[in-house]
C-alpha positions in Angstrom: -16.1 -17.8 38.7 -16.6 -15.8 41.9 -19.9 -16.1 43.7 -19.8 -14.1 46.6 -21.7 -11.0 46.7 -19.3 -9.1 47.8 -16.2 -9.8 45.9 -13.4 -7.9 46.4 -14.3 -6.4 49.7 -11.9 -8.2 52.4 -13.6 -9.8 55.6 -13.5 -7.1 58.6 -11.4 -8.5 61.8 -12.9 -5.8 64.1 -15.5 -3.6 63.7 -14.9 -0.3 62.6 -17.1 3.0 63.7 -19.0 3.9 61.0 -18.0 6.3 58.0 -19.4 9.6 57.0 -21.0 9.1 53.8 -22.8 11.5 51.2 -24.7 9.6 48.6 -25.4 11.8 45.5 -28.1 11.4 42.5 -28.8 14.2 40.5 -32.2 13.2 39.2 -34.1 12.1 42.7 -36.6 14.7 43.0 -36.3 15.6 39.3 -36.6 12.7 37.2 -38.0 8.8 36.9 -35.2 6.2 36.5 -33.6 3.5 37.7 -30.5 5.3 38.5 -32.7 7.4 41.2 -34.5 4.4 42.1 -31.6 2.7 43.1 -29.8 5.5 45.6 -33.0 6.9 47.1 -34.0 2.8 48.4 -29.7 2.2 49.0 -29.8 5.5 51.3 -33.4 4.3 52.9 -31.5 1.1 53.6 -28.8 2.2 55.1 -30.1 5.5 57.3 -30.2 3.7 60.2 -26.2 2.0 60.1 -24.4 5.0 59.2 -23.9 9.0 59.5 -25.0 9.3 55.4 -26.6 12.2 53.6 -28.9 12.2 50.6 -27.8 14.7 48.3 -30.7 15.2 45.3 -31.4 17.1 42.8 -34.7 18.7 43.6 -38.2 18.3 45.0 -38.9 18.0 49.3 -35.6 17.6 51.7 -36.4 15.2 54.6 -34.2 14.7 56.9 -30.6 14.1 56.0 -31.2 14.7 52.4 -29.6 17.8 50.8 -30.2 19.8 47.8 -26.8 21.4 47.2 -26.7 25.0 48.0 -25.9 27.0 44.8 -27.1 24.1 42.3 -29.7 26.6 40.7 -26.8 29.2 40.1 -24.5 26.6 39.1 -26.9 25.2 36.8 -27.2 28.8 34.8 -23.8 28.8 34.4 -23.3 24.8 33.2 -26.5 25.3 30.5 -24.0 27.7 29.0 -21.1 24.7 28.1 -22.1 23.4 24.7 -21.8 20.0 25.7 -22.7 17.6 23.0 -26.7 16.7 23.5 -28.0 13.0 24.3 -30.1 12.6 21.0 -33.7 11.8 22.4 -33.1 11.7 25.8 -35.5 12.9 28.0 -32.7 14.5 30.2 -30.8 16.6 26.9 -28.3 18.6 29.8 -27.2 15.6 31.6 -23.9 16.6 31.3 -24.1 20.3 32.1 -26.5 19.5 35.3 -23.7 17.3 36.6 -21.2 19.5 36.2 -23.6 21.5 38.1 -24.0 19.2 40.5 -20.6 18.7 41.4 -19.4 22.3 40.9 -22.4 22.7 43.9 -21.3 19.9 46.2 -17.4 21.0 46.3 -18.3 23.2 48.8 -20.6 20.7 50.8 -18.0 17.7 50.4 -15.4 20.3 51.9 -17.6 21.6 54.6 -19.0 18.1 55.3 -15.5 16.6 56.2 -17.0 12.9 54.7 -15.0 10.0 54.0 -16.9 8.3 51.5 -18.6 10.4 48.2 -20.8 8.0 46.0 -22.4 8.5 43.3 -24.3 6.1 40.0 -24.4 9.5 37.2 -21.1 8.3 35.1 -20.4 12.2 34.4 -20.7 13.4 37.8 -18.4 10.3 38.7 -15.9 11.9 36.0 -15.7 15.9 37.2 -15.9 14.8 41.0 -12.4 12.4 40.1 -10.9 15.7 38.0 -12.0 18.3 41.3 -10.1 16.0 43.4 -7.0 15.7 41.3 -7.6 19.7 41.2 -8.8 20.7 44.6 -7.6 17.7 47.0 -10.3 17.4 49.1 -10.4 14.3 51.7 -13.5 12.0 50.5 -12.8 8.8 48.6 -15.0 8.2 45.2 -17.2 5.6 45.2 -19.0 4.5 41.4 -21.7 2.6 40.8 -21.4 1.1 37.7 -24.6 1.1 36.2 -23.9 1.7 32.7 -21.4 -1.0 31.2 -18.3 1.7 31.4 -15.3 -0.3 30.8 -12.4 -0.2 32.5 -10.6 2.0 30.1 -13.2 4.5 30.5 -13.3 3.9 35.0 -13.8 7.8 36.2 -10.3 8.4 37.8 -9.8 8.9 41.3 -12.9 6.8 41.5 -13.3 3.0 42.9 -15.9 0.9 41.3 -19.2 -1.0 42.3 -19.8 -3.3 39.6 -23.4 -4.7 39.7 -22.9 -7.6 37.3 -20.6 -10.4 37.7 -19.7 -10.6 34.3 -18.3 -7.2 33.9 -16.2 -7.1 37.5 -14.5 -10.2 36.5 -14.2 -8.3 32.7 -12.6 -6.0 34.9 -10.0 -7.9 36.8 -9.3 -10.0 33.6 -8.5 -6.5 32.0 -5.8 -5.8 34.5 -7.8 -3.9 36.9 -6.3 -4.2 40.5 -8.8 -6.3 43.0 -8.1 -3.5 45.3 -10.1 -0.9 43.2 -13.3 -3.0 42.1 -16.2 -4.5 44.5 -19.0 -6.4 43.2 -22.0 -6.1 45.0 -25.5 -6.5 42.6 -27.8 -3.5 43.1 -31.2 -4.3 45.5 -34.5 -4.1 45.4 -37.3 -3.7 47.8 -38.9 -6.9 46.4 -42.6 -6.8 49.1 -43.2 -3.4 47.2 -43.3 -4.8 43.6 -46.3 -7.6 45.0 -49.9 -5.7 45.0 -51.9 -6.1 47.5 -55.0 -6.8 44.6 -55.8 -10.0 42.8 -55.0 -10.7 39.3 -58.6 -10.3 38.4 -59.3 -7.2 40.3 -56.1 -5.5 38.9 -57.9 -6.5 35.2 -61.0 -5.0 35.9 -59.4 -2.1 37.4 -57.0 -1.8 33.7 -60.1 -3.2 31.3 -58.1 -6.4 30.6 -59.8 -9.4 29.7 -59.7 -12.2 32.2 -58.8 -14.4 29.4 -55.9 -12.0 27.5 -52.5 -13.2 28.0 -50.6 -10.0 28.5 -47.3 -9.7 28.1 -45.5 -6.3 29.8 -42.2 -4.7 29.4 -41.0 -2.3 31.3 -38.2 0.0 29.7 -37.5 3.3 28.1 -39.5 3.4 24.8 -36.3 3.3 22.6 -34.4 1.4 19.9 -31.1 1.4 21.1 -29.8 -0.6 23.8 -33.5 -1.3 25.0 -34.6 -2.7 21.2 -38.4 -1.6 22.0 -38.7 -1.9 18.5 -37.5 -5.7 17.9 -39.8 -6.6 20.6 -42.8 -5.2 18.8 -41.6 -7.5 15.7 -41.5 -10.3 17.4 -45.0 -10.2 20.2 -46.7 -8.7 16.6 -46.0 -12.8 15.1 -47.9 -14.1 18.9 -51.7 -14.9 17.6 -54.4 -15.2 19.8 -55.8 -12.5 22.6 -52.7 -11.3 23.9 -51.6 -7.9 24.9 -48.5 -6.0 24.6 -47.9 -3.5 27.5 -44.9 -1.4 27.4 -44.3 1.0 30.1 -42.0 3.2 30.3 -40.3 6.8 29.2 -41.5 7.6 26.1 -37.8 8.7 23.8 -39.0 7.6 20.7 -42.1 8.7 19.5 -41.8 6.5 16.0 -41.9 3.8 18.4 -45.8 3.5 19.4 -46.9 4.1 15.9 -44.9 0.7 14.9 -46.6 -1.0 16.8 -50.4 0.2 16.0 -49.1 -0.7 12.5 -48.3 -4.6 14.0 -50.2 -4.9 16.5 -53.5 -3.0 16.3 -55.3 -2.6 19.7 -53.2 -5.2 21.3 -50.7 -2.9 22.1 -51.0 -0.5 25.0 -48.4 2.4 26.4 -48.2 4.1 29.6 -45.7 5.6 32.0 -47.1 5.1 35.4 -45.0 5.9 38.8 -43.0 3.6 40.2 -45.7 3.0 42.8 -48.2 2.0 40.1 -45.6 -1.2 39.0 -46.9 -3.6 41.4 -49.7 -3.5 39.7 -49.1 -3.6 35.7 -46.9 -6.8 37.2 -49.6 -8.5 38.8 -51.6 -8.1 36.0 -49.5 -9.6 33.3 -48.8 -13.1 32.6 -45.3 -12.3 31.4 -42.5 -10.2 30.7 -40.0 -9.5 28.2 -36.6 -7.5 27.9 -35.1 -7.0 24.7 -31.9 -5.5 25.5 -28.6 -7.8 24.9 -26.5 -6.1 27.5 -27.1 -4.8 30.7 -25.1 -3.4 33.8 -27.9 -5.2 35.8 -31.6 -5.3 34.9 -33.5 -3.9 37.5 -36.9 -4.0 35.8 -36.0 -7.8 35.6 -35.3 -8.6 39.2 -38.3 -6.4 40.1 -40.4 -8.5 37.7 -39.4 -11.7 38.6 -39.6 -10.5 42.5 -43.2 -9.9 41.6 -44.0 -13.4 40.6 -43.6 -13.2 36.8 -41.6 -14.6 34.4 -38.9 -12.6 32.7 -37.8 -13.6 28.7 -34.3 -12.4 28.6 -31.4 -12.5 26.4 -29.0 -15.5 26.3 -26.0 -14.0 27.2 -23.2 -14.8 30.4 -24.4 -11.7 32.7 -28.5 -12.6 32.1 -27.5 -16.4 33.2 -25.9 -15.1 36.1 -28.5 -12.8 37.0 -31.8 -14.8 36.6 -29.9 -18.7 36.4 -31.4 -19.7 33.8 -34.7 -21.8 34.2 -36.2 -21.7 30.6 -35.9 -17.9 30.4 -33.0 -17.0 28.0 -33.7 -16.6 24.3 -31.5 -15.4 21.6 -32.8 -11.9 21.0 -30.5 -11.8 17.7 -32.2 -14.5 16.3 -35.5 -13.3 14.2 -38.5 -15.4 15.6 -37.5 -17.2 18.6 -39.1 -15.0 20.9 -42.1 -15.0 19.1 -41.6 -19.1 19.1 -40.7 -18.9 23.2 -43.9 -16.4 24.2 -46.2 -18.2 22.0 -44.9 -21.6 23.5 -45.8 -20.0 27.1 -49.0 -18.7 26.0 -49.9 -22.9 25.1 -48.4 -23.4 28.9 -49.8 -21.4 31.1 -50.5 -23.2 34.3 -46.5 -24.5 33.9 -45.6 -21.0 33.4 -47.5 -19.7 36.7 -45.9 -23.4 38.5 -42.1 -21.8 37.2 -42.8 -18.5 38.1 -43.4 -18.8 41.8 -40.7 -21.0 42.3 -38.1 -18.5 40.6 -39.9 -15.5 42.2 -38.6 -17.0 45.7 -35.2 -17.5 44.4 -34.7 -14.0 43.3 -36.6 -12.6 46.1 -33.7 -14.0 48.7 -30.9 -13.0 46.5 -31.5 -9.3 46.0 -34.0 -8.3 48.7 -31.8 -4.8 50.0 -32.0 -6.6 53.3 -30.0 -9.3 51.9 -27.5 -7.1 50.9 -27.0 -4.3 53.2 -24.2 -6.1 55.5 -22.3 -5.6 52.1 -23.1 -2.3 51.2 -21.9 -1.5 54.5 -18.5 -3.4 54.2 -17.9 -1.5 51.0 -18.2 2.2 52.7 -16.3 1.3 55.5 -13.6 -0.5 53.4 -13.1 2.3 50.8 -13.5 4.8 54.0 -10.4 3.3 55.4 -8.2 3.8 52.4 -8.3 7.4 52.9 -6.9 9.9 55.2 -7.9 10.3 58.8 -10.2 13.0 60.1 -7.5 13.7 62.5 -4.5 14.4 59.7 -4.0 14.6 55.9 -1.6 11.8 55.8 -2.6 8.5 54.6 -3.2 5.8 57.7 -1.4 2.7 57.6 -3.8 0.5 56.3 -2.9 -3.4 56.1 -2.3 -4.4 52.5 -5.5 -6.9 52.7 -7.6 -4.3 54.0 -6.8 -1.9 51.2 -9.3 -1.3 48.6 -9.0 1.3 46.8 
């Protein structure tokens, strides 16, 4: 298997000046995810190395970020396509606001002369590859694949980041040229997710019991794909003082009325800013993901950047992400959570021992400083597969430094 972080991005033999890039996310300035997450700390990371705009969907514009002239008139005339809904999203006209979106940004790609157009929303990846086909404009496509799309499904027009091992070499095993995939894991800021409080002040400050083992997930509040509910199942079988925190959007509101019917008052909700994470993580003893598939797992890396443990599922991609180390359980398999969390709750000072060690490990592996040199590869390799500034032909590109 591969192990390089930046797989399928060819070594540079000179350095090359520096592409124009515009780095889109319809939801920063609108919405909490990780999808926004993600692009507003890549574009922080990167300000500095290239000429690269933030384009957003709303709230303040600092400097080199963008809110795509037109979007609101755009976005009256998108609500009107009956697109079909997301049932119990908390974003129901995805679809039409990136259409929106990239209706909006035509005119900016155009006016912007950039080489390099990325973007993580799947259906802004897909109208951006059909207004290329349509309208020919110069910018590569650049897709982060953040959402298990498989190959079949790739955006056209569009090369791929893949975030997860598993799936880029899914990809190349499907047929998929090298040339158009790069696998480069997504980053985190990991100082940011460590508060500056103790454990015990962070409990007083939540009115946690010194005592309580407290066991936190952070995730949308939903049964498919995140499994909120088999988690609630499985902590509700954990006796003793323990507490269940779940944080996170809440899409299903059957969701915390299960668990007051397992779990009583050792169940808690909340849906704090991202800011506020460093401190739900310092105080819990441990958290859990219930998902069995995942593009990446961001709440996990920033958990076990934090210094906690992280129960995930045993599948390839979670062994490649976290390595192992006691932390995989089979989240098919009725009970053996329970069996693994109440085992850790009988084991805490090991658990503490494990968790440190681990927390260093992941901290070296997806700090965004770690990564940048290879974010920076991928612009300037995809960059270099398109057309020159100075004409609309194609350059001659060597074969090995093709990549999309």
């Amino acid at each position: 298997m591969a192990t390089s972080l930046s797989a399928g991005i060819p070594p540079s033999s000179a350095p090359r000046p520096g592409p124009k890039v515009a780095i889109a996310s319809i939801g920063i300035g609108r919405i909490q995810r990780g999808f926004e997450r993600v692009f507003g700390d890549l574009f922080e990371t990167v300000r500095d190395d290239l000429d690269i705009t933030l384009f957003k969907g709303g709230g303040p514009a600092g400097p080199a970020e963008r809110i795509p002239a037109g979007l609101k008139r755009a976005s009256a005339f998108a609500r009107l396509i009956p697109f079909r809904r997301l049932a119990g999203s908390e974003y129901k006209t995805y679809k039409n606001d990136c259409l929106a979106f990239a209706l909006s940004m035509l005119h900016e790609i155009r006016r912007g002369d950039y080489d390099v157009v990325h973007v993580i929303d799947y259906p802004l990846a897909k109208i951006l590859g059909t207004l290329k086909a349509a309208a020919g404009f110069r910018a590569q496509l650049l897709f982060t694949n953040a959402c298990c799309i498989p190959p079949r499904l790739y955006p056209m027009r569009n090369h791929i980041q893949h975030c997860s091992q598993v799936f880029y070499e899914q990809a190349i095993g499907e047929g998929v040229s090298p040339a158009r995939v790069t696998l480069i894991p997504l980053g985190v800021h990991t100082r940011r997710f460590q508060s500056p409080l103790s454990r015990l002040e962070l409990r007083r400050k939540y009115s946690v019991g010194e005592n309580t083992f407290v066991i936190l997930a952070v995730s949308a509040v939903k049964r498919p794909h995140k499994r909120v509910d088999h988690l609630i199942e499985e902590i509700s079988r954990v006796p003793g003082d323990i507490l269940f925190w779940i944080d996170g959007s809440p899409e299903d509101p059957s969701l915390p009325a299960l668990a007051r019917e397992r779990l009583g008052a050792r169940c808690r909700f909340s849906l704090v800013p991202t800011a506020g994470l460093p401190e739900l993580y310092g105080l819990a003893d441990l958290m859990v993901h219930g998902a069995l598939e995942e593009a990446f797992g961001l709440a996990i890396v920033e958990g076990f950047s934090a210094g906690l443990t992280v129960l995930t599922h045993d599948s390839p991609h979670f062994h490649w992400l976290v390595g192992g180390d006691g932390t995989l359980v089979d989240m098919n398999a009725p009970g053996r959570l329970a069996a693994k969390v109440s085992d850790l709750l009988q084991n805490r000072e090991a658990l503490a021992r494990s968790s440190t060690q681990v927390a260093a490990r992941m901290r070296a592996r997806f700090d965004w400083s770690a990564l940048k040199p290879a974010y920076l590869d991928m612009y300037r390799n995809v960059a270099a597969a398109g057309p020159s500034r100075a004409s609309s032909r194609a350059p001659r590109v060597p074969a090995q430094e093709r990549t999309a």
